[in-house]
C-alpha positions as CSV (number, residue, x, y, z in Angstrom):
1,X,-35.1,-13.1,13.6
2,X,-35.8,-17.1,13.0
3,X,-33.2,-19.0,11.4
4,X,-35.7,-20.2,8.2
5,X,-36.8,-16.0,7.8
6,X,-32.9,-15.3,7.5
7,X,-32.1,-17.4,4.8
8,X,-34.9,-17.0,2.9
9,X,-34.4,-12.8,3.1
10,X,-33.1,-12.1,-0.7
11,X,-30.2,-10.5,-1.1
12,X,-29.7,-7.1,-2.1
13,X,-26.2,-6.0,-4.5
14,X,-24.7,-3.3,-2.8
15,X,-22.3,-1.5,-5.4
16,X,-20.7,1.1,-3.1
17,X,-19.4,-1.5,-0.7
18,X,-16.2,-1.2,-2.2
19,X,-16.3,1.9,-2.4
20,X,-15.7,2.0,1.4
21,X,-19.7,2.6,2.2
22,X,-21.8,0.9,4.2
23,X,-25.4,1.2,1.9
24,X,-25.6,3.2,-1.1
25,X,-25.8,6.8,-0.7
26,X,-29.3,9.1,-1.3
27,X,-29.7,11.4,-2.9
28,X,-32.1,13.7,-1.3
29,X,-30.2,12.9,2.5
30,X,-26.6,14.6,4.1
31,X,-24.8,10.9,3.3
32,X,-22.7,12.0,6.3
33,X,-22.4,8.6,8.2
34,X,-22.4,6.5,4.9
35,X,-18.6,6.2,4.9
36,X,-17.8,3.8,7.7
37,X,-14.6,2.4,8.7
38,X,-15.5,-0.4,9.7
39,X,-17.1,-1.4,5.8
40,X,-14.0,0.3,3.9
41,X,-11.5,-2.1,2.5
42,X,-8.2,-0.5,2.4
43,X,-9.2,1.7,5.3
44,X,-6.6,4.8,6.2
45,X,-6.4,5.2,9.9
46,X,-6.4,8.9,11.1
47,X,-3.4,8.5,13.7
48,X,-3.3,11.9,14.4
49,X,-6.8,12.2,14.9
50,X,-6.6,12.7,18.7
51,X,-3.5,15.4,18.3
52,X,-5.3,19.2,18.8
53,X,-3.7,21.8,16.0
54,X,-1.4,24.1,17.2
55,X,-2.8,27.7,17.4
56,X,-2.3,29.7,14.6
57,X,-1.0,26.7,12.5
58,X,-2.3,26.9,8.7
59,X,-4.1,23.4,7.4
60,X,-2.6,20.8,5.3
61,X,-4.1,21.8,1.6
62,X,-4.1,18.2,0.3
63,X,-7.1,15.3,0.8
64,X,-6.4,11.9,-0.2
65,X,-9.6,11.0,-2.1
66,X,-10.2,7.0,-2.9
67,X,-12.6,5.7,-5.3
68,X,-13.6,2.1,-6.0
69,X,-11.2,-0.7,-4.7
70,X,-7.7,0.4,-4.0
71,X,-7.5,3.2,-6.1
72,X,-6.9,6.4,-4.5
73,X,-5.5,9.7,-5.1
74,X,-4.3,12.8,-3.6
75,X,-5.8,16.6,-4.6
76,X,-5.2,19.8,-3.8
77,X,-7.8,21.8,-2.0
78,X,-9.4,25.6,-3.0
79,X,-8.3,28.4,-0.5
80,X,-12.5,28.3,0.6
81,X,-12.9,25.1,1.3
82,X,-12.3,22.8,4.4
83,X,-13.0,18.9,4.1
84,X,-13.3,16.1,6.8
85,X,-13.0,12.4,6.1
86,X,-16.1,10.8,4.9
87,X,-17.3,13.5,2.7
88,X,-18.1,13.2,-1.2
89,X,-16.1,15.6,-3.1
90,X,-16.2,16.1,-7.2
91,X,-12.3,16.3,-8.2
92,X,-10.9,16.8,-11.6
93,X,-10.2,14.1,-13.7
94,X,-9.6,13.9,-17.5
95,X,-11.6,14.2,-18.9
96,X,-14.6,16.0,-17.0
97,X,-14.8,15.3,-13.1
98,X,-14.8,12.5,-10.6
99,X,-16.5,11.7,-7.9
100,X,-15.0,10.0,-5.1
101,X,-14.9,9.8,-0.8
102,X,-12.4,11.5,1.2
103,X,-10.4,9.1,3.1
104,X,-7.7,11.4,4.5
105,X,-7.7,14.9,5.7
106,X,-5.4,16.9,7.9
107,X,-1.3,17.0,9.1
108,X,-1.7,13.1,7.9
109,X,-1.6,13.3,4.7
110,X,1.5,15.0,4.4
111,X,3.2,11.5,5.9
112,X,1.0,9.9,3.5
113,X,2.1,11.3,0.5
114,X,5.8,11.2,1.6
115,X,5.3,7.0,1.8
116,X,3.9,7.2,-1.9
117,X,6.4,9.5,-2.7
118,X,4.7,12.3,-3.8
119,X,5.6,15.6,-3.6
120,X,3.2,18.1,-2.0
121,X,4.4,21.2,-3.8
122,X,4.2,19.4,-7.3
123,X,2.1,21.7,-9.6
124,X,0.8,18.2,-11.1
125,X,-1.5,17.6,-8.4
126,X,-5.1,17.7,-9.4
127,X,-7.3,19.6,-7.5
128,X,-10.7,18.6,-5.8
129,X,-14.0,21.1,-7.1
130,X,-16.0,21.5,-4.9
131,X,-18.7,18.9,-2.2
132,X,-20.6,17.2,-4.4
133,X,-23.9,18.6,-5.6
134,X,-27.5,16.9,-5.8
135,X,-27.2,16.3,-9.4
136,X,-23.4,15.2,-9.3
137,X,-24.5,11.9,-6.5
138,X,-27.8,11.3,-8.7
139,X,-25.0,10.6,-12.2
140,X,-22.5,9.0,-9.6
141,X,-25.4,6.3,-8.6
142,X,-26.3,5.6,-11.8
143,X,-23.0,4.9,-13.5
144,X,-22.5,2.8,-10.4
145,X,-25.4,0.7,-10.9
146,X,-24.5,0.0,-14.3
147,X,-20.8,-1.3,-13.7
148,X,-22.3,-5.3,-13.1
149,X,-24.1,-5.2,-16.7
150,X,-21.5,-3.5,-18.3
151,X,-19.0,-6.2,-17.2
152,X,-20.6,-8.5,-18.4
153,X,-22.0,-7.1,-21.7
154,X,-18.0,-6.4,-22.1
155,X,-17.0,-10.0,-21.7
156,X,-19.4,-11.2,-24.3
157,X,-18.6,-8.8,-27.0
158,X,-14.2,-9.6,-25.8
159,X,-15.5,-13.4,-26.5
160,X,-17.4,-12.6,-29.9
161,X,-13.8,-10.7,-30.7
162,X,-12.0,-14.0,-29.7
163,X,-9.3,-12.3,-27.7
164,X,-7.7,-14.1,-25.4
165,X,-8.1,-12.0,-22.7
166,X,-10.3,-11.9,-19.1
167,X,-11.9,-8.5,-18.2
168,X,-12.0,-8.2,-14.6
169,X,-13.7,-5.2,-13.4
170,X,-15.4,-2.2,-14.6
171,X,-15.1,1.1,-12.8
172,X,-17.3,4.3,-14.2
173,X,-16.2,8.4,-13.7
174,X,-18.4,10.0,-11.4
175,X,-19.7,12.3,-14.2
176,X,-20.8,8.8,-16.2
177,X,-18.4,10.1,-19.2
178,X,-16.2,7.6,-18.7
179,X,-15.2,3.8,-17.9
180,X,-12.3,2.2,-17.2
181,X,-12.2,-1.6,-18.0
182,X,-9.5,-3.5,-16.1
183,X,-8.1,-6.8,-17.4
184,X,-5.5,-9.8,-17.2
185,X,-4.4,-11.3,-20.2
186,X,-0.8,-13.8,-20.6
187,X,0.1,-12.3,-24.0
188,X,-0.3,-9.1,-25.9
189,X,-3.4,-7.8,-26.8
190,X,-4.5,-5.9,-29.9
191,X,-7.9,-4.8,-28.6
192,X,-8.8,-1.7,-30.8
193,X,-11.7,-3.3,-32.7
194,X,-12.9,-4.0,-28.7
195,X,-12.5,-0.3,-27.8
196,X,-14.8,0.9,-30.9
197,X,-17.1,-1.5,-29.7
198,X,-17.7,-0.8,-26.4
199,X,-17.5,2.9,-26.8
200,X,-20.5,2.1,-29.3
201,X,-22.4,0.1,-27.0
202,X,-22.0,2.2,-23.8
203,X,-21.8,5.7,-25.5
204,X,-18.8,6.5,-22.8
205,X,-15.0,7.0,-23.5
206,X,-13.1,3.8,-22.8
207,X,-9.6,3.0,-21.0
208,X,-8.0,0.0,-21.0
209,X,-6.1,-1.0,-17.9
210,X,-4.0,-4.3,-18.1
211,X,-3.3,-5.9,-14.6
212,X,-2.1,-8.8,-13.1
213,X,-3.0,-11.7,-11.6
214,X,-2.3,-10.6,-7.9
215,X,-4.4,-7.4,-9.0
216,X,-7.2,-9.3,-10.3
217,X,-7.6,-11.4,-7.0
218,X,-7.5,-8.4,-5.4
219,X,-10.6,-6.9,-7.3
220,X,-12.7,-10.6,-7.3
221,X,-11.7,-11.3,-3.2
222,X,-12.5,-14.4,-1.7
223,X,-11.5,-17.0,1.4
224,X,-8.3,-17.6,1.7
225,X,-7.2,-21.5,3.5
226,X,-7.2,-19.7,6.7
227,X,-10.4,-18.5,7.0
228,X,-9.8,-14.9,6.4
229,X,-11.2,-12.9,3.3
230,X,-7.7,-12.7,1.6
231,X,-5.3,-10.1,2.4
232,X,-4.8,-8.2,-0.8
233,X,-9.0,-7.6,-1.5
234,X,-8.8,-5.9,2.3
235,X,-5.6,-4.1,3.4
236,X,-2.9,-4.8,1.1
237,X,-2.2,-2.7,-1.8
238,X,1.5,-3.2,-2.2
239,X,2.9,-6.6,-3.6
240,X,6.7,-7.6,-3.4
241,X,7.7,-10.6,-5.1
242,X,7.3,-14.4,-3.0
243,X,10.0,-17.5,-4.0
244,X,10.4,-21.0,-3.0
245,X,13.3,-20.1,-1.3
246,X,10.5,-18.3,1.2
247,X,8.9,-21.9,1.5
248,X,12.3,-23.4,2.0
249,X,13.4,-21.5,4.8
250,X,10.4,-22.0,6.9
251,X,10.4,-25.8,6.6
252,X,7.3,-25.7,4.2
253,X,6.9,-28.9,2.2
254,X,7.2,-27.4,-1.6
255,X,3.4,-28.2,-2.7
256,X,1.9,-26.2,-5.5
257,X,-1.5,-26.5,-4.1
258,X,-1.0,-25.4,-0.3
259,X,1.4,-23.0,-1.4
260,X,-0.6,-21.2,-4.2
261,X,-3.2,-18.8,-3.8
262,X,-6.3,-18.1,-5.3
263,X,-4.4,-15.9,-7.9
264,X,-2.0,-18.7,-9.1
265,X,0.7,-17.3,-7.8
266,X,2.4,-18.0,-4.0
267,X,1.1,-16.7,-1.6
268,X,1.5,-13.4,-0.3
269,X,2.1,-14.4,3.4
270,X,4.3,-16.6,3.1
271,X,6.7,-13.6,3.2
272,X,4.9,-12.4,6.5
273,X,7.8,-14.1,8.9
274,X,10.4,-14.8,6.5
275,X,12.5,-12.3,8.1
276,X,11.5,-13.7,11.9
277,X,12.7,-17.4,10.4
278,X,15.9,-15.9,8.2
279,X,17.3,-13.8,11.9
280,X,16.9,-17.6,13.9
281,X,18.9,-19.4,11.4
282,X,21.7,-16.8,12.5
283,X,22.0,-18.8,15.2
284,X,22.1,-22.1,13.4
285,X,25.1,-23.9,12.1
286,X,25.7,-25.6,8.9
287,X,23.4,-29.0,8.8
288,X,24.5,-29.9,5.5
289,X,27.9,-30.8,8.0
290,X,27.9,-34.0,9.0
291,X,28.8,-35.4,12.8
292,X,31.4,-37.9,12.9
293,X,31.7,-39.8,15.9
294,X,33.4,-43.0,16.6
295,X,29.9,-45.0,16.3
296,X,29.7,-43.2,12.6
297,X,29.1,-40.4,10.8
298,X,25.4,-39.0,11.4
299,X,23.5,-36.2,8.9
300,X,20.6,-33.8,9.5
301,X,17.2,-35.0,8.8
302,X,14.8,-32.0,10.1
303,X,15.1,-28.8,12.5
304,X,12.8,-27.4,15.0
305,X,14.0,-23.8,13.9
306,X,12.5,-21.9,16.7
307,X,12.7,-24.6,19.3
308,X,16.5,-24.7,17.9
309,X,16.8,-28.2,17.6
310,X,18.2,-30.2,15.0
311,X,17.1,-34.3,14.6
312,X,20.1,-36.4,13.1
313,X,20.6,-39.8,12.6
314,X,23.3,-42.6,11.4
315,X,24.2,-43.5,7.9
316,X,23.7,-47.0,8.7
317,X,20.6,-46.5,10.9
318,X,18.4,-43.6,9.5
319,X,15.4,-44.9,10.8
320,X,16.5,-43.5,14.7
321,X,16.5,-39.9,15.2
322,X,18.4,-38.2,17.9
323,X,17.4,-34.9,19.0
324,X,20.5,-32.3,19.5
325,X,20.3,-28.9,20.6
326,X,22.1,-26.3,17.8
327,X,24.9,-25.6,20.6
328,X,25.5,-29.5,21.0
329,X,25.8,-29.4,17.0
330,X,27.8,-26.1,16.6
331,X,29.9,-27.8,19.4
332,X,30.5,-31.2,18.2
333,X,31.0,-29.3,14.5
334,X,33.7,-27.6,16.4
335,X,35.7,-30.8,18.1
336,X,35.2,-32.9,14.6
337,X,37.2,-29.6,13.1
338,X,40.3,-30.5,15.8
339,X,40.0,-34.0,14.8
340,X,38.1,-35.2,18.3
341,X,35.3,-37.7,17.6
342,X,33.1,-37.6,21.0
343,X,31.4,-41.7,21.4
344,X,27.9,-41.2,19.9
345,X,24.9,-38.9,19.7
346,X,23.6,-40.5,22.1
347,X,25.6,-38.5,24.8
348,X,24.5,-35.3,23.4
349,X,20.7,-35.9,22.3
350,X,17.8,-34.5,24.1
351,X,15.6,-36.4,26.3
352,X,12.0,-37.0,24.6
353,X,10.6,-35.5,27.3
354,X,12.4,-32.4,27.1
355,X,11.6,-32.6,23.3
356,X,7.7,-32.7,23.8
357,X,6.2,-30.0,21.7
358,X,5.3,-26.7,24.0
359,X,2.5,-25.8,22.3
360,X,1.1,-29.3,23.0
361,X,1.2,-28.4,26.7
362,X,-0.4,-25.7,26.0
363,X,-3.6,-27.1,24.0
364,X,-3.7,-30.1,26.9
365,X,-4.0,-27.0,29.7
366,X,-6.6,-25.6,27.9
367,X,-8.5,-28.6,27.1
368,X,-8.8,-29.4,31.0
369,X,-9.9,-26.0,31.4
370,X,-12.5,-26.6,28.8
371,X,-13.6,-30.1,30.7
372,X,-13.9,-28.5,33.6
373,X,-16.1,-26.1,33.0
């Protein structure tokens, strides 16, 4: 295809895409194939796909169903019926039914449900109906269709309201009976005159589902500064809380603006290799120590945490910085404890050529490699 016939191909909304499909589903076809893993944020990986059953062993009676975005769900199925991942299934819901994909089948879900902590034999499960029918996918693709106009319809009657609140996202029931409007808002929210309103304009039953502003990024998506769609709109559905002290222990300089993301909030990896950075300072010793030696006393200006190096320099000179290794520091902590001053730092720093930056050796190897070819 020519570059010029690409770009000027129009684009098509596809509403199911985050619903884990890969085009919209027909109704007059199998939709077998339609749920890809390869298009399904917030996939579920099958790792016991490629175990066989043991003979004689009676099948795991719970499917985890998901619907649009991270919501997902686990139902219990009918004695008569035997499901495989991909299929579309009608489940109850409250009121009328739902219709959603199922995502998990099999032995797996039981470990599934034991990381969400649910409990298999709880009669509060709600079961799944039955595949859906012909009719059931032509309602589900039409209250799907209508989720974009309804959102925004809903933000201009919020803003007629004057309520000081942002509705996010708009999910419908399979059965169209239903709508469940999701939205952030910094204080409390009396939105009953809102409720009457939409259910008058959409002729649906309305919800009202406050979230936050992690969830909201979460629904919108987006680049994050690395490149990368960001990680909570494609795998991550849990979110534990991020501090400075997270920034701090990884040498981060404390900006605002490289360390929030698109939510407002810090960033969600910046816990990623907290843990890696908290185990190496184990090994460090105290840098808010100071060295004395009999040239003067010296203090810690920056570490090289995995390279376990500490750069100190004189009171009276802090403009030179001497490289020492964290067993030279530990060490010479050690001696000043005694009372023994060694001469200088100089004794114990690094060389810089000892100090130059591994990873720089590295990129200059693969560079050559790169000229040479």
């Amino acid at each position: 295809m020519d570059e010029l016939d690409f770009f000027s191909q129009k684009y098509v909304p596809h509403p199911f895409l985050t619903r884990g499909f890969c085009q919209p589903p027909k109704p007059y076809q199998k939709n077998e194939k339609l749920y890809q893993h390869r298009c399904s944020k917030f996939d579920s990986f099958d790792w016991l796909s490629s175990i066989p059953v043991a003979p004689g062993a009676v099948p795991f009676d719970v499917v985890e169903v998901r619907f649009k975005n991270s919501r997902k769900d686990f139902y219990r199925l009918p004695p008569d019926l035997d499901l495989t991942m991909g299929e579309i299934v009608a489940v109850e819901a409250s009121p009328g039914h739902d219709i959603g994909t199922v995502s998990l089948a099999g032995e797996v879900v039981r470990f599934q449900m034991e990381k969400k902590k649910v409990d298999p034999g709880s009669p509060d499960l709600k079961k799944v109906y039955r595949r859906a029918k012909l009719t059931d996918i032509e309602k589900w693709i039409v209250a799907v269709e209508n989720e974009d106009a309804t959102l925004y319809k809903s933000r201009t009657i919020a803003e007629s309201l004057s309520l000081q609140m942002k509705i996010n996202d708009v999910e419908y029931q399979g059965d169209n009976t239903k709508a469940i409007f999701y939205y952030t808002a910094d204080d409390r929210v009396d939105f009953r005159e809102l409720i009457k309103k939409l259910a008058e304009e959409f002729k649906v039953r309305i919800e009202m589902r406050q979230i936050g502003a992690r969830q909201e990024a979460s629904r919108l998506g987006g680049i994050g500064s690395c490149g990368r769609e960001v990680c909570c709109a494609t795998w991550m559905s849990d979110f534990h809380s991020v501090t400075t002290q997270a920034a701090r222990v990884q040498q981060l300089a404390l900006n605002p603006q490289k360390l929030a993301g698109q939510c407002g909030k810090l960033k969600c990896c910046l816990n990623y290799e907290f843990e890696c950075y908290t185990d190496a300072l184990k090994d460090f010793p105290d840098t808010d120590i100071p060295l004395k030696t009999k040239k003067g006393d010296a203090t810690s200006q920056k570490i090289d945490i995995f390279g376990k190096t500490i750069w100190y320099s004189y009171k009276d000179d802090p403009s030179n910085f001497f490289a020492l290794s964290a067993e030279n520091v530990a060490h010479i902590i050690e001696e000043n404890k005694k009372g023994n001053f060694p001469e200088q730092l100089e004794d114990f720093a690094r060389s810089p050529e000892k100090e130059k930056d591994k990873t720089s050796v590295h990129d200059e190897d693969d560079l050559k490699r790169f000229d040479s070819l």
